[in-house]
C-alpha positions in Angstrom: 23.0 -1.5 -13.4 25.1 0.6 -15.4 27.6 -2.2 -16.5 24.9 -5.0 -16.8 22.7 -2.1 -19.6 25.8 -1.9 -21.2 26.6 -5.0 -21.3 23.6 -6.2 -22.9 22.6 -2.7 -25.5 26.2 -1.5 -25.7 28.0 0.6 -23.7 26.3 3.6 -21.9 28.1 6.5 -22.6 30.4 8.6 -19.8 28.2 10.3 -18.0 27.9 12.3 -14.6 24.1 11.2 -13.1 22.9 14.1 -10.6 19.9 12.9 -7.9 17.1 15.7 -6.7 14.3 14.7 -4.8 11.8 15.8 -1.9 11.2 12.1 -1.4 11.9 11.3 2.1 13.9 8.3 2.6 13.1 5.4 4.6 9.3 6.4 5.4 7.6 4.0 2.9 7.2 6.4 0.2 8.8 4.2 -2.7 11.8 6.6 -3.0 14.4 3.8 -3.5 12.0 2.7 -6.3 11.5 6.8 -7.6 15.4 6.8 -7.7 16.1 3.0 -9.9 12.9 3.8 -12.1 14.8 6.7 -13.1 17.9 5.5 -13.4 17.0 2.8 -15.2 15.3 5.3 -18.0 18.2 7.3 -18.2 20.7 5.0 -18.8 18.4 3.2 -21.1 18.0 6.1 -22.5 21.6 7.0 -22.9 22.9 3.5 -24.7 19.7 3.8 -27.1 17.9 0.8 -25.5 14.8 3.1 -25.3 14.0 6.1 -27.5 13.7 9.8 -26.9 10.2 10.4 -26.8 10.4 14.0 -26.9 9.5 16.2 -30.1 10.4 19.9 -30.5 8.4 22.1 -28.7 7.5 19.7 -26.4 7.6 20.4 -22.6 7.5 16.3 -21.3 6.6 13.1 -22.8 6.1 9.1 -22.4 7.8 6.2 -23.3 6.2 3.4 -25.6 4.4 0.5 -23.4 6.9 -2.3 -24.6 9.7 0.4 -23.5 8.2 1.3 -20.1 8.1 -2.6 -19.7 11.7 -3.0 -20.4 12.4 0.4 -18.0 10.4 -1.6 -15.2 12.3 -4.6 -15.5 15.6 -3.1 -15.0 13.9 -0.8 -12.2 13.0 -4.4 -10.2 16.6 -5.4 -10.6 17.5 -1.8 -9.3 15.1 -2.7 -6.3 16.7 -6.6 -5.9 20.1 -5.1 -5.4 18.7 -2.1 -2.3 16.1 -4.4 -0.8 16.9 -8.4 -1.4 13.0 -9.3 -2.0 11.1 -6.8 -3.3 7.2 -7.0 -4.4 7.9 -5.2 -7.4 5.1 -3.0 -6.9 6.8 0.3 -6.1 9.2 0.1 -9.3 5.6 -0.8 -11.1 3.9 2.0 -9.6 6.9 4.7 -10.3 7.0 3.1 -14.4 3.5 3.5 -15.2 2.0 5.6 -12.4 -1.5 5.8 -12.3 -3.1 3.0 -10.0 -2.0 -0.6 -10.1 -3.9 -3.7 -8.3 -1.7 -6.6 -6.6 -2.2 -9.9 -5.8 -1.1 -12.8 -5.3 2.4 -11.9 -6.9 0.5 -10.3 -10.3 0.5 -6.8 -10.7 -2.4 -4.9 -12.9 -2.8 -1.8 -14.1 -6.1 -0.1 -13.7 -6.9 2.0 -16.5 -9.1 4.8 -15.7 -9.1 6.1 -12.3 -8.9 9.5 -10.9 -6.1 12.2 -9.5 -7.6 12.2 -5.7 -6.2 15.0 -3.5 -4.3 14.0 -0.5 -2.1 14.8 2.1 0.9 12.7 2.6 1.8 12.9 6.3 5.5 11.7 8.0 5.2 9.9 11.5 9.3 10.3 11.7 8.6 6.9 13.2 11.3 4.5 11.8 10.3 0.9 11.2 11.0 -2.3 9.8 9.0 -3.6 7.0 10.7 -7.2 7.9 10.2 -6.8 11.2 6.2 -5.9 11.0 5.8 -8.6 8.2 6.9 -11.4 10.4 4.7 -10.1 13.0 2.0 -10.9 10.9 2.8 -14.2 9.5 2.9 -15.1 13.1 -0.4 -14.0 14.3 -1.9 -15.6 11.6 -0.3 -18.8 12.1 -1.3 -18.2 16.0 -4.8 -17.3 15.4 -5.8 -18.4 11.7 -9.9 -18.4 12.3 -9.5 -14.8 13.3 -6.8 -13.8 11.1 -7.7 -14.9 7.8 -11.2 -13.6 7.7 -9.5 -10.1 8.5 -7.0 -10.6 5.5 -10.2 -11.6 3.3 -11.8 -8.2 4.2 -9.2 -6.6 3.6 -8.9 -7.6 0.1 -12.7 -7.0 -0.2 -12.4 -3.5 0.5 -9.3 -3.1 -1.9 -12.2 -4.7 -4.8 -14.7 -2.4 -3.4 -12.0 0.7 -3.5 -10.9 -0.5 -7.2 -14.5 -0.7 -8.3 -15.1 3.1 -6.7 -12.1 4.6 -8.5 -12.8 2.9 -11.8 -16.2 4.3 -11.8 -15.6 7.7 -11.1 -13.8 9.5 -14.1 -17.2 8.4 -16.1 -19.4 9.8 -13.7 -17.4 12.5 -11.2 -19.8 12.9 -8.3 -19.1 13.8 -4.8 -21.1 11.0 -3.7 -18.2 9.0 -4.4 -15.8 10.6 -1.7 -18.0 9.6 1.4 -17.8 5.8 0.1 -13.9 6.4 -0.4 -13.9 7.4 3.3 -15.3 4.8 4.7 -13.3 2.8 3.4 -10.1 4.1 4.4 -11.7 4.2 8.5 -12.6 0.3 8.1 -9.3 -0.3 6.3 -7.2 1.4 9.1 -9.0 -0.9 11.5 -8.5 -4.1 10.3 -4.5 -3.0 9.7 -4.6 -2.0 13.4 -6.2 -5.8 14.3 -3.3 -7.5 12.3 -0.6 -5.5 14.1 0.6 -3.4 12.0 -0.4 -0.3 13.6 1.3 2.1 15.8 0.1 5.1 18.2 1.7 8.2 16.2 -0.6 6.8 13.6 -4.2 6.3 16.1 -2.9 10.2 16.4 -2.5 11.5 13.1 -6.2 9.9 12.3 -7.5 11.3 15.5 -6.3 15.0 14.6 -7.4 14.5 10.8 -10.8 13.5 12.1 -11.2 17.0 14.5 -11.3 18.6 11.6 -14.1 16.5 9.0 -10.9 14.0 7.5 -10.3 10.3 7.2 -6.6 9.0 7.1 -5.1 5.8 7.2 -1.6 4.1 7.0 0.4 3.7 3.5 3.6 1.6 3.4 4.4 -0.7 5.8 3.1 0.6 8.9 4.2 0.7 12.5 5.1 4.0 12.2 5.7 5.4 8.6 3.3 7.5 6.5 -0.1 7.7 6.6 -2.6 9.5 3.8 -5.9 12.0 4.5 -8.3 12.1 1.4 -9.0 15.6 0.4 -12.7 15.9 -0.9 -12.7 18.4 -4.1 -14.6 20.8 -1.7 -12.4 20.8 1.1 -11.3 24.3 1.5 -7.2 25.6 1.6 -7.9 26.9 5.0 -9.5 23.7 6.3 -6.3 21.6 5.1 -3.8 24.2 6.8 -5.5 24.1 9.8 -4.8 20.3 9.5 -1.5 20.5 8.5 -0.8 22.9 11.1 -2.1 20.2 14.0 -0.2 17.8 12.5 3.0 19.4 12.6 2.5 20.4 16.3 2.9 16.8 16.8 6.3 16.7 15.2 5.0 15.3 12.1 6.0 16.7 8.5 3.0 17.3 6.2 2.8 17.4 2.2 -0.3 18.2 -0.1 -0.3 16.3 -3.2 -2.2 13.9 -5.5 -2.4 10.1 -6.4 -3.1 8.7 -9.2 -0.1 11.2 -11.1 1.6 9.7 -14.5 4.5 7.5 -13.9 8.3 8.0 -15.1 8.7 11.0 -17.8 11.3 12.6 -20.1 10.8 16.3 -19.3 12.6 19.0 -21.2 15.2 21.2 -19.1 12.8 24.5 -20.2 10.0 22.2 -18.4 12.0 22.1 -15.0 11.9 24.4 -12.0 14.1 26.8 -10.8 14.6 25.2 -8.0 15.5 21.3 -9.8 17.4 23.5 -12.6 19.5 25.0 -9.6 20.5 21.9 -7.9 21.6 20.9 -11.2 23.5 23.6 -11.9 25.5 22.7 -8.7 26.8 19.4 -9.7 
């Protein structure tokens, strides 16, 4: 990436490029995508492709929308080279952040939606994305009548999901979470009909359900990640005592937040100790 940027802008000055993350690898959280979005910006960045959006004083800022478009196009090049065929949506996701809607090959950006709690939960079940995507392709060539009216219902609750998350920064009422939930139990369903489930994943909804919580997979499936929508009410003792069950199962538990801006230029008084040490390493 390095010698095709310079190539094309001029060349990318010497530098030394230091990684820190608390991504895990290899669980379908998009960190492969995290790590060429960024790349991509800094070097960018660094031959004057892009400009430094950050004034004085200021503790982060955003790139221009033509410029995030030209940071996501050498992202998806990043992805080419780590993963052969990519979607494009992770590198999409990691440039503009936010929510994006995907289908049929186009990607869109949804505009207004809202930061929804979560917690991010690690199976350590390793899996195959290629593998689990030719298990589908197969069922549905075996069973089409059945298969393809799952795949259409899945797709309408993505619409009804979209049209849910649009609606709520207008109007924030908690009425909106039990509709969100719902969703998220039919939606784990169907994935479990089209095989792309897996029983560390039955178990993390079954212990996220003892205690009020609807999760289902992210990612690929068959092991992986799954998410558990936080209601704004839902109390810090109610989530430990989740995480806590969780991790008695051997899984590894985050809380965090979708919906988060995409790729940033922070200043180095803006980072934490803890980035600003790991730096100070290399």
């Amino acid at each position: 990436m390095c010698l095709a940027i310079s190539a094309k802008y001029g060349d990318v000055p010497s530098v030394d490029i230091v990684v820190w993350s608390e991504l895990p690898t290899g669980a379908g959280l998009g960190s492969s995508a995290a790590y060429t979005v960024c790349l991509a910006a800094a070097l960018l960045s660094a031959c004057g492709a892009v400009s430094c959006p950050l004034k004085d004083g200021e503790s982060a800022a955003r790139w221009t929308e033509e410029e995030m478009t030209l940071i996501n196009s050498w992202a998806f090049q990043g992805e080419r080279v780590i993963h052969g065929n990519p979607s494009g949506v992770d590198n999409a996701v990691g440039t503009w952040g936010g929510a994006l809607r995907y289908q049929s090959g186009k990607i869109t950006s949804l505009k207004r939606v809202p930061t929804l709690r979560i917690l991010l939960t690690n199976t350590k079940v390793p899996r195959s994305t290629k593998v689990l995507v030719a298990g589908v392709k197969e069922k549905i060539l075996k069973f089409p009548a059945i298969m393809n009216p799952v795949l259409d219902s899945i797709d309408a609750i993505s619409q009804e999901c979209q049209s849910v998350l649009e609606a709520m920064p207008a109007n924030p009422s908690p009425e909106y979470y039990p509709v969100l939930e719902e969703l998220f139990d039919i939606n784990q369903h169907h994935l479990n009909v089209i095989g792309v489930g897996h029983p560390s994943l039955d178990r993390l909804c079954r212990v996220t359900a003892s205690h009020g919580l609807h999760s289902k997979l992210t990612g690929a499936g068959g092991g992986g990640c799954g998410i558990t929508l936080l209601r704004p009410d839902t109390t810090p003792l109610a989530v430990e005592a989740a995480k806590r069950d969780l991790c008695a199962c051997g899984f590894e538990c985050w809380e965090t937040n979708i919906g988060a801006p995409g790729v940033t230029l922070h200043s180095s008084s803006s980072l934490s100790a803890e980035v600003l040490h790991a730096l100070s390493e290399s």
